[in-house]
VOPAGU-2260 file (C-alpha; in pm, 1 decimal, decimal comma):
REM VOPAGU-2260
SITE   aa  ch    i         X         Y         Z
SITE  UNK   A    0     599,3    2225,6     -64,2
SITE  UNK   A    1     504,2    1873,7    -194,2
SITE  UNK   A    2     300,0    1609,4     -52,5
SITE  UNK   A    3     283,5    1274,7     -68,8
SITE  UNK   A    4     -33,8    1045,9      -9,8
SITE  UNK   A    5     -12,1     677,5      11,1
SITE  UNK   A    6    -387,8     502,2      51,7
SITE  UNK   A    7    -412,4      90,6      77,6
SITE  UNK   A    8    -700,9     -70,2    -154,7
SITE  UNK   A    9    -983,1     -93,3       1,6
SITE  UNK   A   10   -1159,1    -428,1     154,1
SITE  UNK   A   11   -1135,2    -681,0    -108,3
SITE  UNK   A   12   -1328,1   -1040,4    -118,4
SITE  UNK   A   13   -1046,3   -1229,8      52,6
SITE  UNK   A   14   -1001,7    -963,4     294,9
SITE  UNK   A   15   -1350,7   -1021,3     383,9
SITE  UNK   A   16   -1296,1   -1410,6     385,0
SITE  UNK   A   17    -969,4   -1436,2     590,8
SITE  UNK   A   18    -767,3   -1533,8     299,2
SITE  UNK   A   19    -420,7   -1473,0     223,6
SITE  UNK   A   20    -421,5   -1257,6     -85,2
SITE  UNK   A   21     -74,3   -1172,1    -180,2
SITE  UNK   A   22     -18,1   -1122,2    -534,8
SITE  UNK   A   23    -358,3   -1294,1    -615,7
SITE  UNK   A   24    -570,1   -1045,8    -826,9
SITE  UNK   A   25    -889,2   -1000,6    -638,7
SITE  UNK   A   26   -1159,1    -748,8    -622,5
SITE  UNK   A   27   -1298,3    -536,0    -388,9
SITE  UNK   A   28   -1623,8    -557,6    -183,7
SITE  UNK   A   29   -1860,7    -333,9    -176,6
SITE  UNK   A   30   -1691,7    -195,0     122,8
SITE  UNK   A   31   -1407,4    -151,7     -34,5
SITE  UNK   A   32   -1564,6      53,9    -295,6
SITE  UNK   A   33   -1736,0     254,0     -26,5
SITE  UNK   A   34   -1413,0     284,6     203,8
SITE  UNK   A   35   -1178,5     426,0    -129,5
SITE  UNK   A   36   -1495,2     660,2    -165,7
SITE  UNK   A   37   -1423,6     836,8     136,6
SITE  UNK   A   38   -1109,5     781,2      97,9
SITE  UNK   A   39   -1149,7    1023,0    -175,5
SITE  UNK   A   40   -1357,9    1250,0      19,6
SITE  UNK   A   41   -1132,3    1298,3     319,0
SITE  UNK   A   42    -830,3    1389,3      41,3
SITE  UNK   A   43    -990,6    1630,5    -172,5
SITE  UNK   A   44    -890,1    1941,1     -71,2
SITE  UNK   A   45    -471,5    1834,6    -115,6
SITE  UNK   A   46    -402,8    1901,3    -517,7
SITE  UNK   A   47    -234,1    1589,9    -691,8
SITE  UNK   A   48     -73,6    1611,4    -994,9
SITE  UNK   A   49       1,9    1224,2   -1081,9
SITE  UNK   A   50    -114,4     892,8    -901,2
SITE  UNK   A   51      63,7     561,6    -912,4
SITE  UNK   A   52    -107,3     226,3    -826,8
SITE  UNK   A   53      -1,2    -157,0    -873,3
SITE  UNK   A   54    -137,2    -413,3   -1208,8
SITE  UNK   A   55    -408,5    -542,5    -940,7
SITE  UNK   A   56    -726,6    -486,3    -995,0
SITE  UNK   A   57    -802,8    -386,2    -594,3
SITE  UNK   A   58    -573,0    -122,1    -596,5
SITE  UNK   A   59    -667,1     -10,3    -974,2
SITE  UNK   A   60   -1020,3      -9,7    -872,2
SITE  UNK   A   61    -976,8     205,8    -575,3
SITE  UNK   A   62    -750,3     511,2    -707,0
SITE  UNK   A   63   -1044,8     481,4    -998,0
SITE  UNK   A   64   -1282,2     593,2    -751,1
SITE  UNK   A   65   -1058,7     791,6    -527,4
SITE  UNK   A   66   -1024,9    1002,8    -868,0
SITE  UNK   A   67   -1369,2     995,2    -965,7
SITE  UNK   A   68   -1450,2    1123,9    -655,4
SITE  UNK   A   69   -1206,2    1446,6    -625,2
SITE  UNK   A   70   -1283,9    1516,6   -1004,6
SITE  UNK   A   71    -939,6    1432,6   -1123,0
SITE  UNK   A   72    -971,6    1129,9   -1371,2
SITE  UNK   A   73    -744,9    1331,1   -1620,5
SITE  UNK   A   74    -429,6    1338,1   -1367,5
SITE  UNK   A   75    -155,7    1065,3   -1484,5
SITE  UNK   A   76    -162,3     748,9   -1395,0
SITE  UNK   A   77     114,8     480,5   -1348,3
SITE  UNK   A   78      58,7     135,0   -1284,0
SITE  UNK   A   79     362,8     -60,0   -1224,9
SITE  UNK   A   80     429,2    -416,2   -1041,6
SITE  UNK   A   81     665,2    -262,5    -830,0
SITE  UNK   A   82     385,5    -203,4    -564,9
SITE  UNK   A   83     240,5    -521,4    -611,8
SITE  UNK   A   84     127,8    -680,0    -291,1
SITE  UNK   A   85     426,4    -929,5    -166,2
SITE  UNK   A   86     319,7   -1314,4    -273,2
SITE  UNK   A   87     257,7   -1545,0       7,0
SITE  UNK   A   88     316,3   -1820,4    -264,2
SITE  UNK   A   89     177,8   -2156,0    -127,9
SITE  UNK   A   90       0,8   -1924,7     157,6
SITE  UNK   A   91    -242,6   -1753,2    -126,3
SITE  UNK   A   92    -626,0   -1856,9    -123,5
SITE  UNK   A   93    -570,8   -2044,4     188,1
SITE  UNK   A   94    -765,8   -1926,4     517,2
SITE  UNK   A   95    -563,2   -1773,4     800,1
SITE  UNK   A   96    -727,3   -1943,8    1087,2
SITE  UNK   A   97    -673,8   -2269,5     918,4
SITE  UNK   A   98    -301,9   -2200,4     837,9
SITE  UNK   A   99    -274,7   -2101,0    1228,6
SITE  UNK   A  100    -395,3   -2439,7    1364,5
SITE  UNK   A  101    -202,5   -2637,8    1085,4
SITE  UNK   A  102     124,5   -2440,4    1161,4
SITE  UNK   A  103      81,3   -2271,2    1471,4
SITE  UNK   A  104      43,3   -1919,5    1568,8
SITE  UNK   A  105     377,7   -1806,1    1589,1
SITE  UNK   A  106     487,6   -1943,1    1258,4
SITE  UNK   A  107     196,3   -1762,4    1103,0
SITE  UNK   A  108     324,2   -1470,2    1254,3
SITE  UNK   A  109     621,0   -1473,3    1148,3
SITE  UNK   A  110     571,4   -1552,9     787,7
SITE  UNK   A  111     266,6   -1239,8     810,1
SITE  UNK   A  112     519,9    -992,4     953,7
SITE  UNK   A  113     878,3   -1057,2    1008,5
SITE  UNK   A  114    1104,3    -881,2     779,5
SITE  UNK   A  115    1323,7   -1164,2     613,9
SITE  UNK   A  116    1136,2   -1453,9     682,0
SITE  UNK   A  117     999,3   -1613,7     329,9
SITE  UNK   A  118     623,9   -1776,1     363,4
SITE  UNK   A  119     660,7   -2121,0     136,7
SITE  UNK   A  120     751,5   -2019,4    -192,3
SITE  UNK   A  121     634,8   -1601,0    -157,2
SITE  UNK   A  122     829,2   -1318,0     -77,3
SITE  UNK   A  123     937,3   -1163,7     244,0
SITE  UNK   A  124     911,8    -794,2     339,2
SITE  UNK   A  125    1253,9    -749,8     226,8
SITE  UNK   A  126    1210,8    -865,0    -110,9
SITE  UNK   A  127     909,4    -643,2    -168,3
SITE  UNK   A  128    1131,0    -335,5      11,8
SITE  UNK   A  129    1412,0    -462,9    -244,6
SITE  UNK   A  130    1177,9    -340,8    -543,2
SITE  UNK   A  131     951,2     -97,1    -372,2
SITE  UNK   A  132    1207,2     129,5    -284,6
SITE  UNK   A  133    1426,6     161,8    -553,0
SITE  UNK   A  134    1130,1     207,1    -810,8
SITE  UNK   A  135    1023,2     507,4    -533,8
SITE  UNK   A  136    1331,6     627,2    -521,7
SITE  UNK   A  137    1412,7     673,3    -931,7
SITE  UNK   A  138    1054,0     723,4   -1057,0
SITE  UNK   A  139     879,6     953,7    -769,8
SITE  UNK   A  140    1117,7    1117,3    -568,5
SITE  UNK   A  141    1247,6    1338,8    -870,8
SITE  UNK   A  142     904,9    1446,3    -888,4
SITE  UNK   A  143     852,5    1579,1    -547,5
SITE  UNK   A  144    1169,9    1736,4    -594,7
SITE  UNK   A  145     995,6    1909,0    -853,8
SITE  UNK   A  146     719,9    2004,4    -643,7
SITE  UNK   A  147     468,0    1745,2    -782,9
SITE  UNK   A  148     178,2    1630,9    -527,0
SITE  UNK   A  149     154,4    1247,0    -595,9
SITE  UNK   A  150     -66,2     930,8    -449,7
SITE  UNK   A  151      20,6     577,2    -449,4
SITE  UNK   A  152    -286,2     286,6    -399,1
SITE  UNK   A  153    -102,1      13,1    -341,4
SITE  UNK   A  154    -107,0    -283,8     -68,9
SITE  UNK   A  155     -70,1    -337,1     313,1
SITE  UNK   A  156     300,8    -492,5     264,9
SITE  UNK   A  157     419,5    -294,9     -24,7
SITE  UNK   A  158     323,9      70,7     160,3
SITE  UNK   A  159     475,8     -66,4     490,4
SITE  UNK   A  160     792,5    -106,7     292,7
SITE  UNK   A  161     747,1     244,8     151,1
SITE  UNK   A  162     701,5     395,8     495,0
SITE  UNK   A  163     999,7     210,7     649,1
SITE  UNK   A  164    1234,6     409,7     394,8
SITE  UNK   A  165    1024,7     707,0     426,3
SITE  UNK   A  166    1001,2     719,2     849,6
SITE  UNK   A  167    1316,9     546,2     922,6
SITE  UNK   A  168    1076,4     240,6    1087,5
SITE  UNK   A  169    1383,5     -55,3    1139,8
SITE  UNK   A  170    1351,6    -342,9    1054,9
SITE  UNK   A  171    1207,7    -521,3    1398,0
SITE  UNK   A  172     934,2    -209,2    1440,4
SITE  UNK   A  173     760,1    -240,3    1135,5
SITE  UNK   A  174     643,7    -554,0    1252,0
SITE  UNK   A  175     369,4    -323,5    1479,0
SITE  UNK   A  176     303,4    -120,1    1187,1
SITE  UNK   A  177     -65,0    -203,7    1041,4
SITE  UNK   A  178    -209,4     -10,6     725,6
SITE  UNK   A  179    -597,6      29,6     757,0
SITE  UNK   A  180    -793,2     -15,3     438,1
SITE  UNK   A  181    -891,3     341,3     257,5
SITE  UNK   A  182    -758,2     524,5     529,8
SITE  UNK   A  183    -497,6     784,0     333,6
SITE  UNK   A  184    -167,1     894,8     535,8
SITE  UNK   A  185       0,0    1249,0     423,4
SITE  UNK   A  186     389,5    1284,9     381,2
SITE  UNK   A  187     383,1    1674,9     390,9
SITE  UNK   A  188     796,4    1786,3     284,8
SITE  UNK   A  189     990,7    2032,1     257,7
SITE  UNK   A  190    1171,7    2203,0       2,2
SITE  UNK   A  191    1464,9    1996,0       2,7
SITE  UNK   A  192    1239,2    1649,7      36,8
SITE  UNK   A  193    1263,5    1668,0     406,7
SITE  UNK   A  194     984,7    1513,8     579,0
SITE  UNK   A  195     835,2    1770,5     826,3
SITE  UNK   A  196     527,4    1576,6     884,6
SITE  UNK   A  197     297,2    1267,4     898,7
SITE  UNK   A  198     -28,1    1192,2     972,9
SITE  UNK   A  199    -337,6    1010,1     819,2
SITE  UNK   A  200    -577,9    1217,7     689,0
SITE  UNK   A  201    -954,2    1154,1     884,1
């Protein structure tokens, strides 16, 4: 039966400062390198047969070392935009405390994790759902079907919209739904794609 892991990037420098990322291109720490190393660790004894990632680096740099460290840098690798973080637009390099007192807690909240709600100029979780999905549904799921292990290292809001579709999470729950750094989470399914269990991998 197929499995699917999905892994967020590890810590990257904005992380560490407070800083809405988004679709900024940003590095990891060297936490970050250490968390996608046991990342690595905790998932090498589930086979994989392809990985997919996004065209940032933070993601890119952690499936590099997840695969490093499970002695599978020959498997296939995809990078495609479609799991590009979602872009806070005029949010991005700004600090989230400051935002807060400028614009007030709630408002913050709401443009960090309401579903439809646009932040100035960025994406909602919708919009990144609106090409998460569909790229998921065309380019991976056929490969499960055919029995394929795969991980994605992708981003907080870009996995959330992945596990929506993939847990039936509506639309006002996923708000409560937070995505640790390096922590992987197993999709274990049946033959006919099915999913007969979840769980994060410690």
């Amino acid at each position: 039966m197929p499995n699917l892991i999905i892994v967020r990037h590890g810590q990257s420098e904005w992380n560490l400062q407070n800083k809405f990322t988004g679709s900024t291109d940003i590095e990891l720490t060297s936490t970050g390198e250490m968390e996608a190393r046991n990342a690595g660790r905790l998932i090498k004894k589930y086979p994989l047969d392809e990985a997919y990632t996004s065209v940032l680096v933070r993601a890119i740099h952690t499936l590099t070392i997840i695969l490093q460290e499970i002695n599978k840098t020959s498997i296939p690798v995809t990078k495609t935009a479609a799991f590009n973080e979602r872009s806070y637009g005029d949010l991005q390099g700004l600090d989230k405390l400051e935002m807060t007192k400028k614009y007030g807690s709630a408002q913050v909240q709401t443009w960090r994790r309401s579903y439809d709600v646009v932040p100035p100029n960025g994406e909602s979780l919708k919009n990144t759902y609106d090409r998460v999905v569909p790229y998921y549904i065309k380019e991976i799921e056929p490969k499960l079907r055919a029995n394929k292990n795969i991980i994605i290292v992708a981003h907080g809001n870009s996995l959330r919209a992945l596990m929506m579709y993939l847990e039936k999470i509506s639309e006002t729950k996923i708000s409560d739904v937070n995505i640790a750094t390096g922590v992987p989470r197993l999709y274990e399914f049946d033959s006919g794609l099915g999913l007969s269990q979840v769980s994060y991998i410690h």
